[in-house]
C-alpha positions as CSV (number, residue, x, y, z in Angstrom):
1,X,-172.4,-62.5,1.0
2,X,-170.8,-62.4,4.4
3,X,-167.8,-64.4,5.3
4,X,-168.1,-67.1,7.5
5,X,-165.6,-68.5,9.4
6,X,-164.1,-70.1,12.9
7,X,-162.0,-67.6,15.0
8,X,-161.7,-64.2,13.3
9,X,-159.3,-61.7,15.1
10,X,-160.1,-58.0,15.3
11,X,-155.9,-56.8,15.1
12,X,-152.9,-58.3,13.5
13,X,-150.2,-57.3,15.7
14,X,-148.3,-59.8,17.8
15,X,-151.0,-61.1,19.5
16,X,-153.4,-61.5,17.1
17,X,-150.9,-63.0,14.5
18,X,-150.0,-65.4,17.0
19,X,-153.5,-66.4,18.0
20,X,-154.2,-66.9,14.0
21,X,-151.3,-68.7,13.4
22,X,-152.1,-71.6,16.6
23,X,-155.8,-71.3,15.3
24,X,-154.6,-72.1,12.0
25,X,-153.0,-75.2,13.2
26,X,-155.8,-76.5,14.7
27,X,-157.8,-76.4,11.6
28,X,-160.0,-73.7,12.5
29,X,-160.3,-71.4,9.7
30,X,-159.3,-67.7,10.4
31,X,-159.7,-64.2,9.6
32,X,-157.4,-61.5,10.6
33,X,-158.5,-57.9,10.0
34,X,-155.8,-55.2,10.0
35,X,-156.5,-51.3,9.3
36,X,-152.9,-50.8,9.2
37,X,-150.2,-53.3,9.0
38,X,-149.5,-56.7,9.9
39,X,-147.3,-56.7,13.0
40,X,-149.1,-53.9,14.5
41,X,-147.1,-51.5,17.1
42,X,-144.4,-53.7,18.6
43,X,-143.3,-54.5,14.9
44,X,-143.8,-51.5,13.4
45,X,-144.3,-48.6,16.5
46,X,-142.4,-50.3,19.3
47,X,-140.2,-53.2,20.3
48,X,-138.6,-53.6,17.2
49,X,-137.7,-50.5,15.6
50,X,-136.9,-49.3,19.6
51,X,-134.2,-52.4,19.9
52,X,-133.1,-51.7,17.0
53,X,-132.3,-48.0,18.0
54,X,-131.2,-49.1,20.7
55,X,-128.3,-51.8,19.4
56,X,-127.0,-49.1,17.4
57,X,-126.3,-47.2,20.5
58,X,-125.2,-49.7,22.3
59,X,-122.5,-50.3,19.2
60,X,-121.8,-46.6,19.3
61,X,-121.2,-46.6,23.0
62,X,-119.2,-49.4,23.0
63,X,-116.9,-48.5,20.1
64,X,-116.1,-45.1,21.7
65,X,-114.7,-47.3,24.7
66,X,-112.9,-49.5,22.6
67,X,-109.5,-48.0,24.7
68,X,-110.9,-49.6,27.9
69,X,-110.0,-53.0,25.9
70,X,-106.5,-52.2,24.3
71,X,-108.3,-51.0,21.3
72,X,-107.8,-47.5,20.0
73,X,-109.7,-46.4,17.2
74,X,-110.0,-43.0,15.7
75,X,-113.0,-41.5,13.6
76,X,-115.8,-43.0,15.1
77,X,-119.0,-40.9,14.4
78,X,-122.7,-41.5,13.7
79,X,-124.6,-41.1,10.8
80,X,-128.0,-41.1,12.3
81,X,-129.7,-41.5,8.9
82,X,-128.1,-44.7,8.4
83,X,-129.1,-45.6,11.9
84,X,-132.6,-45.4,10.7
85,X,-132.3,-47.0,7.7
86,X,-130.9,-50.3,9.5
87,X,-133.8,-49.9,11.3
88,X,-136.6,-49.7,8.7
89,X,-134.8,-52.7,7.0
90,X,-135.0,-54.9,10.2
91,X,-138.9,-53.9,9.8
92,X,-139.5,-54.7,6.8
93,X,-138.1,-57.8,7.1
94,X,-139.7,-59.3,9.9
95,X,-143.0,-57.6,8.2
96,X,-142.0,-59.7,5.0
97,X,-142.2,-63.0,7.5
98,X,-145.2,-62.3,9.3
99,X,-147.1,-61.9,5.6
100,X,-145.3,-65.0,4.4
101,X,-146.8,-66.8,7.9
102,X,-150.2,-65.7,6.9
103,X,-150.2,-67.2,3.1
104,X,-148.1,-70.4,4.5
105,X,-151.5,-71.3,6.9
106,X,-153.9,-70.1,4.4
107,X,-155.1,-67.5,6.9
108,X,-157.2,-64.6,5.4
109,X,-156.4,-61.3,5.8
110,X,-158.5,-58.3,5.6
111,X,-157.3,-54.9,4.9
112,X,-159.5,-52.4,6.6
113,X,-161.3,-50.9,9.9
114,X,-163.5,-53.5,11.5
115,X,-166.3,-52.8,13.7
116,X,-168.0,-55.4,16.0
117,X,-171.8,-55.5,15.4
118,X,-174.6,-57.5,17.7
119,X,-177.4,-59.6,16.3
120,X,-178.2,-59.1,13.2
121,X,-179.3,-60.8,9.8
122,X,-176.4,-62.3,9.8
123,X,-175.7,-64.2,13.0
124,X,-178.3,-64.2,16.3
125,X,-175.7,-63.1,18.8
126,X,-172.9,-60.5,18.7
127,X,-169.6,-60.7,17.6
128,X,-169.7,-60.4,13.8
129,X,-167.9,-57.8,12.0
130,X,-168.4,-55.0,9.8
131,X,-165.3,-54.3,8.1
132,X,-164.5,-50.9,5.7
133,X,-162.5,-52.1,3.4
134,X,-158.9,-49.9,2.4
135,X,-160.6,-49.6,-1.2
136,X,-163.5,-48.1,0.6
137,X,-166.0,-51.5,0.0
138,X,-168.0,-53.0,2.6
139,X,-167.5,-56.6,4.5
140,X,-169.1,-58.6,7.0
141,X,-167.1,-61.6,8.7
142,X,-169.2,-64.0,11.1
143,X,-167.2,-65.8,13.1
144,X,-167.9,-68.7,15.5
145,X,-165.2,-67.3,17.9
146,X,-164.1,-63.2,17.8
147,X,-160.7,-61.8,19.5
148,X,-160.4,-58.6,20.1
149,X,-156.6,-57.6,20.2
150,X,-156.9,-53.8,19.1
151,X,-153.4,-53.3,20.8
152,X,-153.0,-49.5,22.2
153,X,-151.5,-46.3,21.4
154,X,-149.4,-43.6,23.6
155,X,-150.8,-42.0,26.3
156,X,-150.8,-37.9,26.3
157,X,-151.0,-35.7,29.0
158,X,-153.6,-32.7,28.4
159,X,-151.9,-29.8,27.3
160,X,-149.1,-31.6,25.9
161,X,-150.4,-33.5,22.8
162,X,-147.9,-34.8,20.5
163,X,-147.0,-32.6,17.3
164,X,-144.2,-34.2,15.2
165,X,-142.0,-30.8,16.4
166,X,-141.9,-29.9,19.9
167,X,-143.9,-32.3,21.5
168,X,-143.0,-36.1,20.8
169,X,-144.5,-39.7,22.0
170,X,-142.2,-43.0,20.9
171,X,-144.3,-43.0,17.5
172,X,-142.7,-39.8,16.7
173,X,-139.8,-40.2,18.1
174,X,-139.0,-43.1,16.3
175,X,-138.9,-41.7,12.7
176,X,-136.5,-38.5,14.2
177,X,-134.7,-37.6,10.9
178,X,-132.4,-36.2,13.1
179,X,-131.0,-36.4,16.6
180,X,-131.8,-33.0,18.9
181,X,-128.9,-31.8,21.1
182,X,-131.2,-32.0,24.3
183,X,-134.6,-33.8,24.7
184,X,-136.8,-34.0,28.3
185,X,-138.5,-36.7,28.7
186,X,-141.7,-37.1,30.9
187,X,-142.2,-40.5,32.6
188,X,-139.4,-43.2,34.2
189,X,-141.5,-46.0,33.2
190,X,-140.1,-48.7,30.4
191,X,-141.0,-46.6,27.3
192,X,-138.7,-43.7,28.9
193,X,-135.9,-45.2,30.7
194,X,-135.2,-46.9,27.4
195,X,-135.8,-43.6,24.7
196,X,-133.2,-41.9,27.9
197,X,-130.2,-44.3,27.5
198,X,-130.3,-44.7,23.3
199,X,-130.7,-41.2,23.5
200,X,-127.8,-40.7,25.8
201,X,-125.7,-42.9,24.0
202,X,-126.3,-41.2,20.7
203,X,-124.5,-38.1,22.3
204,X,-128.1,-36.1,23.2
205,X,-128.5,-34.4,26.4
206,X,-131.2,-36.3,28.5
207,X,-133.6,-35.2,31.6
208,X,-135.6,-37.5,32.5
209,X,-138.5,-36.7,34.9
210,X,-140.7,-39.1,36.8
211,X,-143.7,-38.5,39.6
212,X,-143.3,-41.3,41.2
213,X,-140.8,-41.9,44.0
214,X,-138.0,-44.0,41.6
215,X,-137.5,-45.0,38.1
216,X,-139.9,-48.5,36.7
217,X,-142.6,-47.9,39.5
218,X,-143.4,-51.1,39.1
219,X,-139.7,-52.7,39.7
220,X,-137.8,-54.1,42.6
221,X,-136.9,-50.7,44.4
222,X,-133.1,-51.9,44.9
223,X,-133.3,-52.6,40.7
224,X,-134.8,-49.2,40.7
225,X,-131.7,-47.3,42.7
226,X,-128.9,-49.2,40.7
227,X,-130.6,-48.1,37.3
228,X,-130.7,-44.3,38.5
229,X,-127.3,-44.8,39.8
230,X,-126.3,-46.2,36.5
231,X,-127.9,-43.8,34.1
232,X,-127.1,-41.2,36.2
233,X,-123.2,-42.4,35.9
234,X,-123.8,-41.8,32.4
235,X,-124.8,-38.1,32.6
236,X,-128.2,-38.6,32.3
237,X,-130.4,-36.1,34.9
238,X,-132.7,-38.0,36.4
239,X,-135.3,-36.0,38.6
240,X,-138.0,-38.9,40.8
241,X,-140.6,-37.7,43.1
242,X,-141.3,-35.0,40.9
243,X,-145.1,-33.7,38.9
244,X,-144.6,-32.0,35.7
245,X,-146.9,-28.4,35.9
246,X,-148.4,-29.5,31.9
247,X,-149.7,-25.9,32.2
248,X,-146.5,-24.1,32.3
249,X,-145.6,-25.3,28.9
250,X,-144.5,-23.6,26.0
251,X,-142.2,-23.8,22.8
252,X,-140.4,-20.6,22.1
253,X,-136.9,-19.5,20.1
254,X,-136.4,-23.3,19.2
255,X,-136.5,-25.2,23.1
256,X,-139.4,-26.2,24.9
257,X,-140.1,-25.0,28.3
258,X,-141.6,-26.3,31.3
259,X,-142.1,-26.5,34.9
260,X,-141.6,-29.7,37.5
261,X,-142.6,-29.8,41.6
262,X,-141.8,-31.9,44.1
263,X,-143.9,-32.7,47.3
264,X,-142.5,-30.4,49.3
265,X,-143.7,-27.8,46.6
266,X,-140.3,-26.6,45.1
267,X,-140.7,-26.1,41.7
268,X,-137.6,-26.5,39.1
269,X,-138.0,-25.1,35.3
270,X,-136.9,-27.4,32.9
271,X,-135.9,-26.8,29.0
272,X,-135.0,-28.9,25.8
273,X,-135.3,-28.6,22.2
274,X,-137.6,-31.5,22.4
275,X,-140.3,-32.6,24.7
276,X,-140.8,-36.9,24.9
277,X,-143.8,-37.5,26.7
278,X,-143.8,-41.6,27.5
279,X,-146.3,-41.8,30.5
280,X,-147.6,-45.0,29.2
281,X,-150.1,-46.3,27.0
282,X,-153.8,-46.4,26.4
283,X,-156.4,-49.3,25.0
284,X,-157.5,-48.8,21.8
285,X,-161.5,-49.8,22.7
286,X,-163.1,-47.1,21.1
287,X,-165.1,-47.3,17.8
288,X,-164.5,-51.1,17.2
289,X,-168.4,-51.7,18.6
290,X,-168.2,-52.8,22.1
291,X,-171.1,-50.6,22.7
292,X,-172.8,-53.3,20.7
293,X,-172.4,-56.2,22.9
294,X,-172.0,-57.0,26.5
295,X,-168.6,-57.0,27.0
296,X,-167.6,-55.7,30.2
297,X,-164.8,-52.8,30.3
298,X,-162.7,-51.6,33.3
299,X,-160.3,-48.1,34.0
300,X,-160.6,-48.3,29.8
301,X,-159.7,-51.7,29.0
302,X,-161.3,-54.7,28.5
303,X,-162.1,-57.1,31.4
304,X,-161.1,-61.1,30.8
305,X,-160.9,-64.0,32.8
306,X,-158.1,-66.4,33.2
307,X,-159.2,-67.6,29.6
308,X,-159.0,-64.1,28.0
309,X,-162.9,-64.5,27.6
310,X,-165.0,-61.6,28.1
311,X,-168.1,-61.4,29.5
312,X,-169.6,-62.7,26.5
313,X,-167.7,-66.0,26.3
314,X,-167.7,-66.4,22.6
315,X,-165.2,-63.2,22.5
316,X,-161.7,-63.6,23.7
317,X,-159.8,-60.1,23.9
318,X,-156.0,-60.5,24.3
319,X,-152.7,-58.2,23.9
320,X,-152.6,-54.1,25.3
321,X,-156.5,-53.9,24.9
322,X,-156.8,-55.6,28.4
323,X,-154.4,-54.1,30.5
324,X,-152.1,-55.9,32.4
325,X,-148.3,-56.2,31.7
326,X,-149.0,-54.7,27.9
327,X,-145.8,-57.1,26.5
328,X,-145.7,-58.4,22.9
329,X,-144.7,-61.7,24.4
330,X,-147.5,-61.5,26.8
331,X,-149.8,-60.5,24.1
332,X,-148.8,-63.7,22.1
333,X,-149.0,-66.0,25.1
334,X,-152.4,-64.3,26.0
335,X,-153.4,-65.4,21.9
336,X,-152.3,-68.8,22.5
337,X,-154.1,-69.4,25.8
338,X,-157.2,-68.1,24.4
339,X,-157.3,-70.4,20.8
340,X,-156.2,-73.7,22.5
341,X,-159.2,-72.4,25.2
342,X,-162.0,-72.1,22.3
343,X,-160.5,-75.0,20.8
344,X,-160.9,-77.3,23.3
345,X,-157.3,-77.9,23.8
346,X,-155.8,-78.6,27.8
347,X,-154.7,-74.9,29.0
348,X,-153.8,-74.1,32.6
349,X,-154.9,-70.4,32.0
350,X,-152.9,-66.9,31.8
351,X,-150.6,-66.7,34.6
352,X,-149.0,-63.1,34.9
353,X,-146.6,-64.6,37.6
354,X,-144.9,-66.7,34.6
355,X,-144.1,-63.5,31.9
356,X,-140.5,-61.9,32.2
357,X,-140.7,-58.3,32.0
358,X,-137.6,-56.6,30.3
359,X,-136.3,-53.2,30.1
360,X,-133.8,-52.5,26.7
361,X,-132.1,-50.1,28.5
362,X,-127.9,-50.2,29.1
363,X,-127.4,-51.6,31.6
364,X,-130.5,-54.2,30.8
365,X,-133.3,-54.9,33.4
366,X,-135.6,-58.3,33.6
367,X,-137.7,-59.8,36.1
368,X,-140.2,-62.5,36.5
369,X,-142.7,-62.6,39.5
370,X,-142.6,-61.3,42.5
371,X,-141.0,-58.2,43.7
372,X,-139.7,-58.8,47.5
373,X,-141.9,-55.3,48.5
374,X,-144.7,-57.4,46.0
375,X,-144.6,-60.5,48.3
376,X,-143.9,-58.9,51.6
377,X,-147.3,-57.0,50.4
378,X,-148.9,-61.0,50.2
379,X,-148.3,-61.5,53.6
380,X,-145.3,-63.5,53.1
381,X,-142.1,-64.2,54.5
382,X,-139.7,-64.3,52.4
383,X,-135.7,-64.9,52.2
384,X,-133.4,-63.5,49.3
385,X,-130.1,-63.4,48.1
386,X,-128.3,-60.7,46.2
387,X,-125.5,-61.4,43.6
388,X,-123.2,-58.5,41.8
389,X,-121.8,-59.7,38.3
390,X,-118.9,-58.5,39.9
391,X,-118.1,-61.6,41.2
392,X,-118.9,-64.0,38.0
393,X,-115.5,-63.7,36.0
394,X,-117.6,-63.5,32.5
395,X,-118.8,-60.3,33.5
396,X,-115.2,-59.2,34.2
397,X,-113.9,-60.5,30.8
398,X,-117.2,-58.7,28.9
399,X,-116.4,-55.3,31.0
400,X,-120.0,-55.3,32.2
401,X,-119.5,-55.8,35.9
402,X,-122.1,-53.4,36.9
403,X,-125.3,-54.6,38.1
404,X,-126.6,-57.9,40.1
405,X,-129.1,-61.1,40.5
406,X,-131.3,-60.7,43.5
407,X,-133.8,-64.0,44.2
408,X,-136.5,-63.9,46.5
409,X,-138.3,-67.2,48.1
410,X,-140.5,-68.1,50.4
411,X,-139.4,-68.5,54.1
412,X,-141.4,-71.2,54.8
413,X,-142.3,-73.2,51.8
414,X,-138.8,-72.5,49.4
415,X,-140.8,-72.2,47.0
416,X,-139.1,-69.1,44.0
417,X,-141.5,-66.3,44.1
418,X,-139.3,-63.7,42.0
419,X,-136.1,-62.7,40.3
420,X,-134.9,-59.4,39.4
421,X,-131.8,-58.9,37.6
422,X,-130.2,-55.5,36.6
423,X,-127.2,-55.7,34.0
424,X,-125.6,-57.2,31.1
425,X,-127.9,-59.4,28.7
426,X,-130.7,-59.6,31.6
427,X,-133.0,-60.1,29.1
428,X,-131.8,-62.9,27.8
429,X,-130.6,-64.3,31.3
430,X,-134.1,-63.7,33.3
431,X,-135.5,-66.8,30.7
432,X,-133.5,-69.7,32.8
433,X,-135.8,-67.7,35.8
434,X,-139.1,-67.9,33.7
435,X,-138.4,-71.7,33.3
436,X,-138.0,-72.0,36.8
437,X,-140.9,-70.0,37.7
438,X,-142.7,-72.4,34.9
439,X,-141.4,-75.9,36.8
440,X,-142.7,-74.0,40.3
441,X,-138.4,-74.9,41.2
442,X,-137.1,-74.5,44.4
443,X,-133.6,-72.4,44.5
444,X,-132.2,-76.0,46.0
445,X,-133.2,-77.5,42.5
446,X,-131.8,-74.4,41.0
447,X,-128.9,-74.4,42.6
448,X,-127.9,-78.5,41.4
449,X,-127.5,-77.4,37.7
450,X,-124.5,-77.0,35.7
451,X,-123.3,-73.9,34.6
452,X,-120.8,-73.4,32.4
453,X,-118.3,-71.5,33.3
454,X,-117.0,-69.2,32.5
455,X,-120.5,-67.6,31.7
456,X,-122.7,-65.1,32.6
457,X,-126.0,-67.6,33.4
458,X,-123.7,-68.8,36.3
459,X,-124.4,-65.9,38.0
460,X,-128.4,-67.1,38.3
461,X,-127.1,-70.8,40.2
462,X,-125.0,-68.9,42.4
463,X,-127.8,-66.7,43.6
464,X,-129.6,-69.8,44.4
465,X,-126.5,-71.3,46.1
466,X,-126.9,-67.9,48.2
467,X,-130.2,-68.0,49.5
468,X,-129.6,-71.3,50.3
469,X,-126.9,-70.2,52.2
470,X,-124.4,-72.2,50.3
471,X,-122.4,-69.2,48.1
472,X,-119.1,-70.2,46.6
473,X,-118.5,-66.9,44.9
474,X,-119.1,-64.1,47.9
């Protein structure tokens, strides 16, 4: 007999844990169906074990600098097996968590590969699901609501597919048993500007190559030039403008080889003993039945409206399967808006404008909105204001002076369009930003809050002070 229920989610990673978990609440009834583990890749694959990585770097780094702060230590070295067992633990204790979550709201989970399948015996419109269990048995769930949050999986370039040896993507490089002495690293986007500074931190020689004109494409270009400034500071070659020839590769006497051009058609040869290829990632849309419905999909990922309802609006797709900013918190936030949507519950819609992006790398990168090229690109005029940490007298004290705040409004309404910050703890700082953004604040309003002081958040008021032409810091 099939199971019948009120929201089921195809996917329990982030997104769809989330979604189950507010559904839950609101007395629907829920399925989750999971072919691997609950927690899916930012738990398991990606922003958990890579921040966890990437703390122990961070330590390492800032042990060996210890004499910077009238500390001198001696015998500092890493035991990169221990690294990854911290790691794994983290893992598998948030994974604990999220099963506990799932018994605490009596949401059922599935274990197995679930397929979407339209009309049939068992309800007169798509959207049920076939499901092959892990023990090999057959299931069908028929929900009254399906979300589709299948997540997504590394991109690869042809000729250069992943093999565990020579050729690496973040899944592979995350279970290293042990650290290579030089790795190249093909793509300046998040994935790779974070894999190059852990990597450089943990003593491995890093080149890190990107086609596009500078590091995060997507960035603030002024956030851009500090972070190649920065991780260049730290030894880390970093080569922009430039295509990687995928044909001249080749793995020979233990180093990988290959060849890089820029515009002007120079070509440089580049070797490592490991090859990281982090050009982004894909949607996992195939084989989960979307051929059996009409749900609409575009450039390979699946096309939603403000509600995260496809084109068959008993279907809500969230998380990496649809594009966009492919964030866990995004993903969860996504899950929300759709469940209180099919609920009935008052929601204002999925706003990408409101989601902080963040980049784990040393020193940290966040934003929220719009870029100034973004909103120049709108049409509008728009005022900013520029802040070094170098002036805010925590960042002195902390020894993490380098970076700044940079806040961009518009010229004729005041209204905050965007903040980008580059340096330290700018994932943690580029919230107070997302609130504003949230509250649609002016930098005036900004600007009348108290910061305490000494701290590094006063460095986001002062900012505000300074595109309001009112600085007491510069």
């Amino acid at each position: 007999m099939a199971i019948t229920c009120d929201v089921a989610i195809l996917g329990g990673g982030t997104g769809g844990y989330i979604a189950a978990i507010r559904a839950a609440q609101l007395g629907k009834e829920v399925v989750i169906i999971e072919q691997d583990k609950l927690g899916g890749t930012c738990l398991h694959r990606g922003c958990i074990p890579s921040k966890a990585l990437l703390r122990s770097a961070e330590l390492y780094a800032q042990m060996k600098d210890s004499a910077s702060f009238g500390i001198e230590t001696s015998g500092v070295s890493l035991v990169f097996p221990k690294v990854q067992e911290r790691k794994q633990g983290v893992v598998d204790q948030l994974h604990r968590g999220v099963q506990y979550l799932m018994r605490k709201h009596k949401i059922t989970v599935l274990e197995g590969k679930g397929r979407i399948i339209g009309p049939s015996i068992f309800s007169p419109k798509s959207g049920a699901v076939a499901v092959e269990l892990s023990d090999g048995e057959m299931e069908t769930v028929v929900p009254t609501n399906l979300i589709i949050a299948t997540g997504s999986r590394p991109r690869t370039l042809p000729g250069l597919t992943p093999d565990g040896l020579h050729i690496l993507s973040s899944d592979e490089a995350l279970v290293l048993e042990e650290l290579p002495a030089s790795m190249l690293i093909i793509g300046g986007g998040v994935i790779g500007v974070e894999w190059a500074s852990l990597l450089n931190d943990f003593g491995v020689s890093v080149t890190l190559v990107e086609a596009a004109g500078q590091l995060l494409p997507a960035e603030d270009k002024e956030v851009a030039r500090e972070l190649q400034k920065q991780l260049t500071k730290r030894g880390i070659t970093v080569l922009t403008g430039m295509k990687v020839l995928t044909e001249t590769y080749e793995a020979k006497e233990g180093q990988v080889h290959i060849s890089a051009q820029r515009q002007d058609g120079e070509v440089t040869a580049l070797q490592g003993d490991k090859l990281l290829v982090s050009v982004g990632r894909q949607a996992n849309v195939e084989n989960i039945g979307l051929e059996n419905t009409d749900i609409g999909v575009s450039q390979g990922f699946i096309s939603v409206n403000e509600h995260m309802q496809t084109t068959e609006p008993h279907i809500y797709a969230i998380g990496d399967c649809i594009g966009g900013l492919q964030l866990a918190h995004a993903a969860s936030h996504e899950g929300l808006v759709a469940v209180n949507h099919l609920a009935g519950e008052p929601s204002h819609g999925y706003n990408a404008a409101q989601v902080p992006r963040c980049v784990y790398t040393r020193p940290e990168v966040a934003s929220v909105g719009l870029s100034e090229q973004e909103a120049k690109a709108q049409g509008r005029e728009v005022k900013t204001a520029k802040v070094p940490f170098s002036a805010i007298g925590k960042a002195l004290v902390q020894g993490e002076r380098e970076g700044f705040v940079k806040m961009v409004a518009d010229a004729k309404t005041n209204d905050l369009v965007g903040v980008q910050i580059i340096g330290a703890h700018a994932t943690e700082l580029i919230a107070q930003a997302a609130l504003a953004q949230l509250l649609d604040a002016t930098p005036w309003e900004i600007g009348q809050a108290v910061f305490a002081h000494p701290s590094l958040s006063e460095i986001i008021g002062e900012a505000a002070l300074t595109i309001e032409g009112r600085s007491l810091a510069l």
